[in-house]
C-alpha positions in Angstrom: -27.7 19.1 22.0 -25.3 17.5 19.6 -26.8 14.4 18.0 -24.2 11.2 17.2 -24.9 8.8 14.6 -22.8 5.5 13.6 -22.5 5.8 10.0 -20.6 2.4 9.2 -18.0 0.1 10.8 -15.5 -2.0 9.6 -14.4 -5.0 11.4 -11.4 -6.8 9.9 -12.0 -10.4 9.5 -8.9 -11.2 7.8 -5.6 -9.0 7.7 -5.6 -5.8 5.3 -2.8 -3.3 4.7 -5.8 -0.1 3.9 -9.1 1.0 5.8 -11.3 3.3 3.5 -14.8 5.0 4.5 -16.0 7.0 1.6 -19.9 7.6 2.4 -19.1 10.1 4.9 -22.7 11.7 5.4 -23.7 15.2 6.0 -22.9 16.0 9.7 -20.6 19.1 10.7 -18.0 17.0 12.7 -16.7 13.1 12.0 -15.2 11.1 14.9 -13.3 8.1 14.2 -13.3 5.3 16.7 -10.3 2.5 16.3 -9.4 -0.6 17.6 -6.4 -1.9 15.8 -3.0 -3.9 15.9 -0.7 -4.8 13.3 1.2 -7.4 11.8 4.6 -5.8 12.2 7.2 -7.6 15.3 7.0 -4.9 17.6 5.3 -3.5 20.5 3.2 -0.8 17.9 2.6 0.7 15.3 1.1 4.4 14.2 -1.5 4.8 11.6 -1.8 7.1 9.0 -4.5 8.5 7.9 -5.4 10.4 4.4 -7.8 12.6 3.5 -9.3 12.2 -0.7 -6.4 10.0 -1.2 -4.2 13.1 -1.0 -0.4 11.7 -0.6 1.3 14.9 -0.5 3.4 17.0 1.8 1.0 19.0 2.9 -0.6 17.4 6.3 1.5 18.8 9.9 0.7 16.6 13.3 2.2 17.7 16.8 1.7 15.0 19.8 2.4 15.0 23.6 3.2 11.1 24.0 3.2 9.9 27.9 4.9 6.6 28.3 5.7 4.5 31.6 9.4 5.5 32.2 9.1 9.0 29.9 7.7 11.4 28.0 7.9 12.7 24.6 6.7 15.2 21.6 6.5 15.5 18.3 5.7 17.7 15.7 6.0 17.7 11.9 5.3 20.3 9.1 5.0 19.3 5.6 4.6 15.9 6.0 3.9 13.5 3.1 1.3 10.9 3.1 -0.8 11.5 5.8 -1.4 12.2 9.1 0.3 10.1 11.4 -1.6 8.7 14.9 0.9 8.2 17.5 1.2 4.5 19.0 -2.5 3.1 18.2 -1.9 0.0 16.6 -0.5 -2.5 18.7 2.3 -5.1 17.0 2.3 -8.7 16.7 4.6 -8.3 19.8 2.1 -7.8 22.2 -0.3 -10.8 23.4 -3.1 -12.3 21.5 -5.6 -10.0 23.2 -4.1 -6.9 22.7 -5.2 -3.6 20.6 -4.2 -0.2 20.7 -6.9 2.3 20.6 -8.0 5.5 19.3 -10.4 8.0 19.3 -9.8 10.8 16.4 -12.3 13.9 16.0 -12.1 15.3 12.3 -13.9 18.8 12.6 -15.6 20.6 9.7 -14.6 18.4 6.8 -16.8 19.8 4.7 -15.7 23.6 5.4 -14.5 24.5 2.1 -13.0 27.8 3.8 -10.5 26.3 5.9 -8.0 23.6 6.7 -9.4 20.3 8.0 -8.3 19.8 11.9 -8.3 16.8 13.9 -7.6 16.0 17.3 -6.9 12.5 18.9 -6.2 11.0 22.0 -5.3 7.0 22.0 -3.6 4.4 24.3 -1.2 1.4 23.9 0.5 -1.9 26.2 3.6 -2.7 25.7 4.6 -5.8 27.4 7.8 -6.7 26.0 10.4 -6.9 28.1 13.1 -4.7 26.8 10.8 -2.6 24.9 11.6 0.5 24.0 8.2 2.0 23.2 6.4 0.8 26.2 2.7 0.9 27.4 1.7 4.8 26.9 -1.2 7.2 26.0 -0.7 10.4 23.2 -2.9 13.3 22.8 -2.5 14.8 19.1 -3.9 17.3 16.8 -3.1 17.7 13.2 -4.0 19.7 9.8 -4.9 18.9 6.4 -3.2 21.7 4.2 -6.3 21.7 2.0 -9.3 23.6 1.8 -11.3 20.7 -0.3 -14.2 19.1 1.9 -13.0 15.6 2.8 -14.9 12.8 0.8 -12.9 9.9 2.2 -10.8 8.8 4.9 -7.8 6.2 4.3 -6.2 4.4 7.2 -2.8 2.8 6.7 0.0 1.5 8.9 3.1 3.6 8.9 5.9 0.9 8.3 3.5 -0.5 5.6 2.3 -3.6 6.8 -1.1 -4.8 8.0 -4.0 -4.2 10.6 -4.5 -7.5 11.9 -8.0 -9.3 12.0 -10.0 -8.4 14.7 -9.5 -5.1 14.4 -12.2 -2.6 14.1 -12.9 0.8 12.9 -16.3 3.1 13.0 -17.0 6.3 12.0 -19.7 8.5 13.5 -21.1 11.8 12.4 -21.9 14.2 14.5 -24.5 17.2 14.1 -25.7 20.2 16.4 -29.1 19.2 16.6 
């Protein structure tokens, strides 16, 4: 039976550009759960996240993005920064109440004999008349080109601006037994 512990949560009570857990535990598989929005005017945002604080181009994300009217996918190799979350931060376009969400499995980061995997599924409203992006869900996965065991976990918004307060973000660990 696999055992689920919360290991810390971080609820924004101002607006900050940068999430950071570092005292990740011992478990065998991390799960990230995220309420979020941003400051940006527009329906949403995605969020990036980084592994050690690593920047480079070595992190590769595909996603299957289902929208009201469409459908979409995207993939990316070599791509710098982090690892980019599909539509889970909702914009300062959407109403007051409003937060995209996310729930992002990070398995074996502490393997130190393979790549750190994640997979994510998260949900957004859009409802902005006009909107391009509109009200949607994604389901992603993603790689961390790097054999090093993960010792933190930095969440950013893509277009650089900031998670909005309110928002919330906790981290479980979860063991075997």
């Amino acid at each position: 039976m696999a055992v689920i512990e919360a290991i810390a949560t971080t609820y924004l009570e101002a607006d900050t550009a940068t999430v950071t857990f570092s005292s990740l535990g011992s478990y065998e598989h991390l799960q990230l759960r995220i309420s979020s929005k941003s400051d940006r005017n527009y329906q949403w945002d995605p969020i990036n996240i980084a592994f050690n604080a690593d920047t480079g181009t070595n992190y590769t994300y595909h996603a299957l993005i289902g929208e009201i009217s469409s459908e979409s996918v995207g993939y990316a190799t070599g791509y710098a920064g982090a690892l980019t979350i599909d539509g889970t931060a909702g914009g300062s376009g959407q109403s007051a109440s409003d937060y995209g969400t996310s729930i992002v499995d990070i398995l074996d980061y502490r393997n130190t004999n393979k790549n750190t995997t994640i997979m994510c599924i998260n949900g957004r409203l859009s409802y902005t008349s006009g909107a391009v992006w509109s009200s949607g869900v994604a389901l992603s996965s993603a790689f961390w080109d790097n054999t090093a065991a993960v010792t933190s976990i930095t969440m950013t918004v893509l277009n650089g601006t900031n998670f909005v307060r309110g928002s919330s973000f906790t981290l479980y660990g979860r063991a075997s037994s």
